[in-house]
C-alpha positions in Angstrom: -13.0 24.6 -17.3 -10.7 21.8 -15.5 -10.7 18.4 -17.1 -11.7 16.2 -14.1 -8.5 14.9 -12.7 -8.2 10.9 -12.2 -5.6 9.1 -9.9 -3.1 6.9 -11.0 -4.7 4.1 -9.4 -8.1 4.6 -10.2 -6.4 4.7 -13.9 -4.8 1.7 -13.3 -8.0 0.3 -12.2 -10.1 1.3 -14.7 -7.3 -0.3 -17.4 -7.3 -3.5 -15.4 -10.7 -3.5 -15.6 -10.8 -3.2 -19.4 -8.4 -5.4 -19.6 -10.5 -8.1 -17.9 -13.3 -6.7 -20.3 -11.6 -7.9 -23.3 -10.8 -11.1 -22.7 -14.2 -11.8 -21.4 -15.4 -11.0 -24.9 -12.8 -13.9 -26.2 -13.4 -16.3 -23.4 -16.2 -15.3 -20.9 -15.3 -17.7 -18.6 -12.5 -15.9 -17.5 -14.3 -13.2 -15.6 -16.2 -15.5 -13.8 -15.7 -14.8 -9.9 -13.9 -18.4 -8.9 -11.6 -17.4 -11.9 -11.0 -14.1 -10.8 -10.5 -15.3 -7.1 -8.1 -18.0 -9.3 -6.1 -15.2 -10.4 -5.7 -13.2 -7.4 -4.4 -16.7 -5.5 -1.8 -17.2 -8.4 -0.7 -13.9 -7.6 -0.6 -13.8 -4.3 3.2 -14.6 -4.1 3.8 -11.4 -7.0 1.8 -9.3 -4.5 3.7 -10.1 -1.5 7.0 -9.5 -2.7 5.9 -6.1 -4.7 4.7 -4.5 -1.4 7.7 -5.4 0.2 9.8 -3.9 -2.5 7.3 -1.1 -2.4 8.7 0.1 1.5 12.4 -0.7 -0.2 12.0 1.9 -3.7 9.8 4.7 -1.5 13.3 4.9 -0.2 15.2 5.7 -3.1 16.6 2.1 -3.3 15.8 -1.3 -4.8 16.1 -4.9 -3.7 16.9 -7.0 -6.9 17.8 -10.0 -4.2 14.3 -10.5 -3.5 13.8 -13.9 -5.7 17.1 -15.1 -4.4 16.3 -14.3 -0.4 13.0 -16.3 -1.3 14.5 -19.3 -3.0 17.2 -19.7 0.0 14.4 -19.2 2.6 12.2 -21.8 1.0 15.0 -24.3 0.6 16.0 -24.1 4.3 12.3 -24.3 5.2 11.5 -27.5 2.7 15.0 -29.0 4.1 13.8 -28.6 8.0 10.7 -29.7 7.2 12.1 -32.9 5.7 14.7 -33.8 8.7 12.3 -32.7 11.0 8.8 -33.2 10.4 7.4 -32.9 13.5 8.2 -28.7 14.1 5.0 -27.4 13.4 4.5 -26.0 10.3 3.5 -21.8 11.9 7.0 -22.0 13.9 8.2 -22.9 10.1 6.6 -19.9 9.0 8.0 -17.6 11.6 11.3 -18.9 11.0 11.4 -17.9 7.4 10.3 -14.7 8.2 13.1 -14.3 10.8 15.7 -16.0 8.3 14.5 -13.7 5.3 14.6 -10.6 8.0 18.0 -11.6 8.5 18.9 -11.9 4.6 17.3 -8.5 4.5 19.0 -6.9 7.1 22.6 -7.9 5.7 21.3 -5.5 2.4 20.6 -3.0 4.6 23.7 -2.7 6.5 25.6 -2.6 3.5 23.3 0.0 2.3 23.8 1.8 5.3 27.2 1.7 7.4 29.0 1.2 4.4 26.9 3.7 1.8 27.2 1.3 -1.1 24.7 2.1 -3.7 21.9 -0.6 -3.3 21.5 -2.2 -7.4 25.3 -3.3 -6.3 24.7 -4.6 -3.1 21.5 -6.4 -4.0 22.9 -7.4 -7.3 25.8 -9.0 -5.4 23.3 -10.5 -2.3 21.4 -12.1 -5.6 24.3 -14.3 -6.4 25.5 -15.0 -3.0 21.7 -16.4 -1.7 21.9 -18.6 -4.9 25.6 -19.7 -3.9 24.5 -20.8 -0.8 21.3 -22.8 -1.5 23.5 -24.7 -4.2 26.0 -25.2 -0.9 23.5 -26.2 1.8 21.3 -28.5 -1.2 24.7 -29.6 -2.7 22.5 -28.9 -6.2 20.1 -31.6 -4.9 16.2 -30.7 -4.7 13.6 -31.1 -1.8 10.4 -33.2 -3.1 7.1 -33.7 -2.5 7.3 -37.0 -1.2 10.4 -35.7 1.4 7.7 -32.9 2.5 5.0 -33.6 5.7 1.6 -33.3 4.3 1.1 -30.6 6.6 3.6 -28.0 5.4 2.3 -28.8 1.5 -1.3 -28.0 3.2 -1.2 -24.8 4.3 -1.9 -23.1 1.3 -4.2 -25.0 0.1 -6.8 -24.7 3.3 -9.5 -22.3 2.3 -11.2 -20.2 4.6 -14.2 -19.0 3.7 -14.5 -20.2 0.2 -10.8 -18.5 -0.3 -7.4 -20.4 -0.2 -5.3 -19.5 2.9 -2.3 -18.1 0.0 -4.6 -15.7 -0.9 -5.2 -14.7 2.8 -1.9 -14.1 3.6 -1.6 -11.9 0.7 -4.8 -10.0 1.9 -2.8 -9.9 5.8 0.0 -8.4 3.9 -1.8 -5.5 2.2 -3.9 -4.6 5.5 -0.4 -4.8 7.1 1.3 -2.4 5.0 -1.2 -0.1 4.2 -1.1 1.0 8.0 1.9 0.4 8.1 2.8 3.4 5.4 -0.2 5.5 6.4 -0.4 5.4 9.8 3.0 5.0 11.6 6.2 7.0 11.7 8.0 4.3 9.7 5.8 4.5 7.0 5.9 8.4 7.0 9.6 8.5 7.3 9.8 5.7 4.4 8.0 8.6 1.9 10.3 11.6 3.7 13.5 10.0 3.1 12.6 9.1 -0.7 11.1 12.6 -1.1 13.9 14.5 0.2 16.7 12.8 2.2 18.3 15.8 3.0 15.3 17.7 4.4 14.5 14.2 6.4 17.8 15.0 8.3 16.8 18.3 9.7 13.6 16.4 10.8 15.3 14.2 13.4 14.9 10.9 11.0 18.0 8.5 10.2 18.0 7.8 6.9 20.4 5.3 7.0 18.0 3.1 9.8 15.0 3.8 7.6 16.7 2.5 4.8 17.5 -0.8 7.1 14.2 -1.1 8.0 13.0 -0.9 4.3 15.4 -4.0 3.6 14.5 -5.8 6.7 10.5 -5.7 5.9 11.3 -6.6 2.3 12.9 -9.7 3.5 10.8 -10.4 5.8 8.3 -10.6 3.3 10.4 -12.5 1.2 11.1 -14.9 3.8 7.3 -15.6 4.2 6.6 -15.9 0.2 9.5 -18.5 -0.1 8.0 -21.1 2.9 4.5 -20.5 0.6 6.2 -20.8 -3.2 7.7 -23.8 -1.9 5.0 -25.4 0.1 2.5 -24.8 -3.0 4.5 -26.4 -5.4 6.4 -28.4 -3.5 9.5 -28.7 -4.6 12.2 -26.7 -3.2 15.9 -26.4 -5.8 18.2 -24.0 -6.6 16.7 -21.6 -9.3 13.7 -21.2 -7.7 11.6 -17.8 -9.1 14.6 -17.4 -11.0 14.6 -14.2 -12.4 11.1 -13.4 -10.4 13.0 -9.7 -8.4 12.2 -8.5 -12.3 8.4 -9.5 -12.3 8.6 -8.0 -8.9 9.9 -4.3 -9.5 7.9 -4.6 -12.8 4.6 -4.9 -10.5 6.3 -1.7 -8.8 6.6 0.6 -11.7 3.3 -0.6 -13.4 1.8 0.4 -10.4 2.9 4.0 -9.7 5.9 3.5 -7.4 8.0 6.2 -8.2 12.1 4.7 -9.0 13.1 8.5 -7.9 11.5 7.4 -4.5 9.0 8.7 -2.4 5.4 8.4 -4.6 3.7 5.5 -4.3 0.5 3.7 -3.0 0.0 0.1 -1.6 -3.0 0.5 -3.9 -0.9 0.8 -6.7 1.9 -2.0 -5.9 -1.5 -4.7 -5.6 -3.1 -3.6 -8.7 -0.2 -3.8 -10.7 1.1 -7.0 -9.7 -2.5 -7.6 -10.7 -1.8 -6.8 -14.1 0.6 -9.5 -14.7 -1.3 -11.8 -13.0 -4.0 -11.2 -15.6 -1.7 -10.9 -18.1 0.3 -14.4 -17.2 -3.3 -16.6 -16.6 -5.0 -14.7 -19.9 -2.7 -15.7 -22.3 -2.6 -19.1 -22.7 -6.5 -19.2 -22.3 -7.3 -16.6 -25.3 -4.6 -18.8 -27.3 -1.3 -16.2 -27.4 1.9 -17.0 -26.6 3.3 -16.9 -23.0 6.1 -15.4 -24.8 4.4 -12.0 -25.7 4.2 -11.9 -21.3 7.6 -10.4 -21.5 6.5 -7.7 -24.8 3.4 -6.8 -22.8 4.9 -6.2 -19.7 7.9 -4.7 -20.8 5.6 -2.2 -23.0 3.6 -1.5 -19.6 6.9 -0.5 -17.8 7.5 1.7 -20.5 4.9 3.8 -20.2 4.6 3.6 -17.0 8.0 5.1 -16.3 6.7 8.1 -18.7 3.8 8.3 -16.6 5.9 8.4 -13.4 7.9 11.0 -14.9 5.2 13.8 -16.5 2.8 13.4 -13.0 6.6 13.6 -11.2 7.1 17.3 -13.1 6.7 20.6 -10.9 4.6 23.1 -12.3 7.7 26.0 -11.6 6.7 27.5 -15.2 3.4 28.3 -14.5 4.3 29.9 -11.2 7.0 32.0 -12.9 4.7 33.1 -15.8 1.8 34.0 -13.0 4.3 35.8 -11.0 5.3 37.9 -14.5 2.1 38.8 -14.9 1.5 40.4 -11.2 
């Protein structure tokens, strides 16, 4: 009799939602639906930049200048805003997305015309984006008070009941779930990470999809740095410091194979979820921040074990079948 066979994101669910479970019984107030929608709003950002890496790994790649694209994209927003106040704060958006397009593109051409594995090229964009905030800031930061109230207000408008952060998040996950399921990107994202050579012989460049992963990352990015720094309105140089790890952490808690081409927008959300309720439980149930890093590093850990056994082909069983005929 076959055991009945669970998807990795209905697993993930069901774990989140223990998850939740237990902390409720240490501090019930925490599963309370404005603290949930609390959660998902403080996560929102996580969520943004783990679907956009999402396209990227599908690929066989990874972006580790995602943080760094989204601290120089929120310090050129937050310094506009402050010379200029009067550009209105949407053309602001669209300008970080074009300016964080950009950022990605530059990853992707490396990536591409010059075939330079993509942990180097991101690994060197990472340090050059951080270089060149310190250069345009001369180390100084943007504050609140330098800041229209407009552009700190976006985020903070709530639309039906829910904060206009969390919306865009929401946007972003309707956007890339069509995106990957219903459009020859998206399909040619999963072919090219699946098999790049047999992608080839299908008529798809896998050097452009790989661009176009990169551009959408950034994109992405670009978008999440005009909100990180409009919400907490500051804008300096380490900005999400060290946040590309929380990001690809997100990635591989959720299902999205490293080797490329498995993966779920389903699963990029609800993992980013997990740290989210990992980072707000903590301090409520009285642990240490601190264990965030143990806990999430031990949730990567079997996730890439995970990843790996449901990644196995059953060729063994075919053979033995075969020995029997």
């Amino acid at each position: 009799m076959n055991g009945i066979k669970i998807s990795r994101d209905a697993l993930l669910a069901i774990v989140l939602v223990c998850l939740i479970g237990l902390i409720y019984l240490r501090f019930p107030g925490f599963a309370s639906p404005q603290s949930l929608v609390g959660v998902f709003n403080d996560t929102s950002i996580l969520i943004i930049l783990a679907l956009g890496q999402t396209a990227v790994i599908l690929t066989r790649c990874i972006d580790l200048s995602m943080a760094s694209n989204l601290a120089l994209v929120g310090m050129c927003t937050a310094m506009l805003n402050s010379a200029l106040p009067a550009i209105p704060v949407p053309m602001l958006v669209v300008l970080a997305m074009i300016l964080g397009a950009m950022l990605g593109g530059i990853n992707g051409l490396l990536v591409w015309k010059l075939d330079i594995p993509p942990i180097v090229v991101t690994l060197g964009t990472l340090t050059i984006f951080r270089g060149i905030i310190f250069l345009i800031s001369d180390g100084q930061w943007v504050n609140a008070h330098e800041m229209s109230p407009a552009f700190k207000a976006l985020p903070r408008l709530t639309l039906l009941g829910i904060p206009v952060l969390s919306w865009m998040a929401l946007f972003s996950i309707a956007f890339m779930y069509v995106l990957l399921t219903r459009t020859p990107m998206g399909r040619a994202f999963y072919a090219v990470g699946g098999n790049p050579n047999a992608a080839v012989y299908t008529g798809i460049n896998v050097g452009k999809t790989r661009f176009n992963a990169f551009v959408l990352s950034g994109a992405l990015s670009g978008v999440a740095g005009y909100l990180w720094v409009s919400r907490y309105a500051v804008a300096y140089v380490d900005i999400a410091a060290g946040f590309e790890l929380d990001v690809v952490a997100a990635c591989v808690i959720g299902g999205i194979s490293i080797a490329g081409g498995m993966g779920s927008v389903a699963g990029a959300v609800l993992g980013a979820l997990f740290l989210g309720v990992i980072k707000n439980a903590l301090p409520v149930i009285n642990i240490s921040p601190f264990w965030q890093q143990a806990i999430s590093g031990s949730a990567i850990i079997i996730a890439v074990v995970l990843n790996a056994r449901s990644a196995r082909r059953p060729g063994r069983i075919i053979l033995k079948k075969a020995e029997q005929l």
